[in-house]
N, C-alpha and C positions, 0 to 999 in steps of 0.2 A: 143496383144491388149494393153498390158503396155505399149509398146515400142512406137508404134504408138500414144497414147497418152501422153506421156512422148516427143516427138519429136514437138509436135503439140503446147503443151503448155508450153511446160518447156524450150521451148530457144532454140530448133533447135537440129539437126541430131549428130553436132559434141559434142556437151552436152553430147545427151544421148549417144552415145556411148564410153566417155571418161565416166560416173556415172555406165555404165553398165560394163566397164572393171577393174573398182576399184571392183565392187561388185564380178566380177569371180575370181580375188586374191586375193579378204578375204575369198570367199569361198571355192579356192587353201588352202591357209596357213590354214585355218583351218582342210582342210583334211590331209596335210603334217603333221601339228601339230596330228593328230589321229592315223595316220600310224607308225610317230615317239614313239608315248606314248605307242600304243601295247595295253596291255591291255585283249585282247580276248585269251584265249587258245585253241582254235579250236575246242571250245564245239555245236557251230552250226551244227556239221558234229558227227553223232556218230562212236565212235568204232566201226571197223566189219564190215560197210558199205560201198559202195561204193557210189560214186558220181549219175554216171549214172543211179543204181537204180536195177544192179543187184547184187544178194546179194552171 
C-alpha cells in the first residue's frame, strides 16, 4: 500500500524503487553490522534442550 502510494505521488515507479533499494541496504548493513558485533551468547536456547522439543 506504501509502495503504490509512494509511486502515485512521489514521482513515479523508478523513484520508488531506487528510495526502496537504499532502504533494504541500510536495513542490510544494519543487520551485518548486528551479526558482526555478536553480542548474544546463545542464551535464547537453554542447556539440555533440544531445538525440536524433545528433551
Amino acid at each position: 500500500m506504501i509502495a503504490g502510494f509512494l509511486v502515485v505521488h512521489a514521482g513515479g515507479l523508478t523513484d520508488t524503487a531506487q528510495e526502496y533499494g537504499v532502504a533494504v541496504i541500510v536495513l542490510a548493513a544494519f543487520a551485518l553490522f548486528g551479526l558482526l558485533r555478536g553480542g548474544r551468547d546463545g542464551a535464547a536456547i537453554p542447556q539440555g534442550r533440544r531445538v525440536d522439543g524433545n528433551t
